[in-house]
C-alpha positions in Angstrom: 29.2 -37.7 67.5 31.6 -40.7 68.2 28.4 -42.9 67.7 27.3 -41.4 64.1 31.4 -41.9 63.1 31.0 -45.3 64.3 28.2 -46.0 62.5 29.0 -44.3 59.2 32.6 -46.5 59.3 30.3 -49.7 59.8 28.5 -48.0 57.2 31.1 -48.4 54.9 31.6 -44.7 55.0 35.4 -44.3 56.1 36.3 -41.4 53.5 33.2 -39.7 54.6 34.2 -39.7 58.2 38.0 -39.2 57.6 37.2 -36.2 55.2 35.1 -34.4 58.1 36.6 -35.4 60.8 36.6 -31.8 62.1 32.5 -31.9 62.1 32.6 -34.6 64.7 33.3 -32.9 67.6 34.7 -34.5 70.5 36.3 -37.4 68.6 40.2 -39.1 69.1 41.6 -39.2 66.2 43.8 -41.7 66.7 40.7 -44.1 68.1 39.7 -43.5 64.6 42.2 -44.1 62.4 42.9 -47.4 64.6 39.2 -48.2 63.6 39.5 -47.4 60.3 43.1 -49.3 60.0 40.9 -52.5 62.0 38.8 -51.9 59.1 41.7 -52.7 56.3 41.0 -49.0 55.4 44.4 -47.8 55.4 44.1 -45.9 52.2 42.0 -43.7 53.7 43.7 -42.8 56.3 46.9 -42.6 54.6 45.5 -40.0 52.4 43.8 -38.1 54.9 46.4 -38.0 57.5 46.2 -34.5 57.8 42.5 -34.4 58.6 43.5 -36.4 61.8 44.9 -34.3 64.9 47.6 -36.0 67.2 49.0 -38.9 65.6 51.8 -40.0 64.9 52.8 -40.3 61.7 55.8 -42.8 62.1 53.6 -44.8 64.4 51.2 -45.3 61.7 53.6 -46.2 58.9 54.9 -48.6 60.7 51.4 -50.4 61.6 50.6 -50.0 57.9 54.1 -51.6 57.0 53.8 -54.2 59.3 50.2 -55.2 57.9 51.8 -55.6 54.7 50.3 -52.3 53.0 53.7 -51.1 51.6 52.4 -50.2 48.6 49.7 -47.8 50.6 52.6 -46.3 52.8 55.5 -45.7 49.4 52.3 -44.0 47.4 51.3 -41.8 50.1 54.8 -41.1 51.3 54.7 -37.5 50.9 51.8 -37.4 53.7 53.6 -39.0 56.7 55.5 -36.2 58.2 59.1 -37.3 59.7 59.8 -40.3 58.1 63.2 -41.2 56.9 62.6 -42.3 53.3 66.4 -43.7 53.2 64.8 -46.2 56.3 61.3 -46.6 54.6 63.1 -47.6 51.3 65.6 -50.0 53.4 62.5 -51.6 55.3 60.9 -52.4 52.0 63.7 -53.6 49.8 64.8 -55.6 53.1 61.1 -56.9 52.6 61.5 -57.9 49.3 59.3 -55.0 48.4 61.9 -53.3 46.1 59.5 -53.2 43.4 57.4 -50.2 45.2 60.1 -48.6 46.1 61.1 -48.5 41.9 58.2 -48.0 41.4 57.2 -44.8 43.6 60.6 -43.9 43.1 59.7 -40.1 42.9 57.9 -40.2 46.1 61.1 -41.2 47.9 63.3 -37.7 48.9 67.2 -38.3 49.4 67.8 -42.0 48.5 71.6 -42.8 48.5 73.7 -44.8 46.5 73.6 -47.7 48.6 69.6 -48.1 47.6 70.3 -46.6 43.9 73.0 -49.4 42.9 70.4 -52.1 44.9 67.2 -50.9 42.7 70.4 -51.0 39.6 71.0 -54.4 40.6 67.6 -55.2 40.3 66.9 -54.2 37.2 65.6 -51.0 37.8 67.9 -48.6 36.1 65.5 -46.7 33.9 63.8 -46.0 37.4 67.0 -44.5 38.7 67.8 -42.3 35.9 63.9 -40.9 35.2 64.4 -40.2 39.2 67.8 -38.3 38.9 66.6 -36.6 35.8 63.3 -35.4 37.5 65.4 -34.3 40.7 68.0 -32.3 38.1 65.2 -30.4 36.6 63.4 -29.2 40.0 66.2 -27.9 41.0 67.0 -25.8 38.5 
C-alpha cells in the first residue's frame, strides 16, 4: 500500500491519498505528510490533519511556518490541536505577516491586547472590532 500512496502523490493525487489515508493499511503517517509537505502540498495536509494518526500538530505548524506557508497554517488554524494562537499570531506579526493574522482574525482564539493595539497600529481596526463583535455574540 505504501507503493500505490507513493505513486498516486507522484501522481498528483495528494488529497486523494490524504482523504483515505485509513484504506492504506500499513502506512506512517507522518512519512506521508513529510512527502506530501516535500511536495509543497501543505494545504492538503493542513486540511486533513485529522486523517493523519501520530503527528504532531505543533511540529507541523512550525515546518509549515518556517517554509513560509503562514497564510496555509492562520487559515487552517482551527485544525492544529495545541497550538498557542497568542504565539502563532506573535510569530507571524514578528514575521511581518500581520496581514494574515488580520485577516484570519476569527480563526485566532484568545488574542490579547498586546497583538489587538499592534493589528490597531497597523491599520487594522475594523478587523479588531468585527473580531470582538463576533466573540460578543457567541457567547451570548
Amino acid at each position: 500500500h505504501k507503493e500505490i500512496a507513493k505513486m498516486l502523490i507522484e501522481a498528483g493525487e495528494w488529497w486523494t491519498v490524504a482523504r483515505n489515508l485509513e484504506q492504506f493499511k500499513g502506512l506512517d503517517h507522518k512519512e506521508i505528510a513529510k512527502m506530501l509537505i516535500e511536495a509543497g502540498e501543505w494545504w492538503t495536509v493542513a486540511r486533513n490533519l485529522e486523517q493523519f494518526k501520530g503527528l504532531d500538530h505543533k511540529e507541523i505548524a512550525k515546518m509549515l511556518i518556517e517554509a513560509g506557508e503562514w497564510w496555509t497554517v492562520a487559515r487552517n488554524l482551527e485544525q492544529f490541536k495545541g497550538l498557542d494562537h497568542k504565539e502563532i499570531a506573535k510569530m507571524l506579526i514578528e514575521a511581518g505577516e500581520w496581514w494574515t493574522v488580520a485577516e484570519n482574525i476569527e480563526k485566532f482564539k484568545w488574542l490579547d491586547a498586546e497583538i489587538a493595539k499592534i493589528l490597531i497600529e497597523l491599520g487594522y481596526a475594523d478587523e479588531i472590532r468585527q473580531s470582538i463583535k463576533s466573540s460578543e455574540q457567541s457567547e451570548v
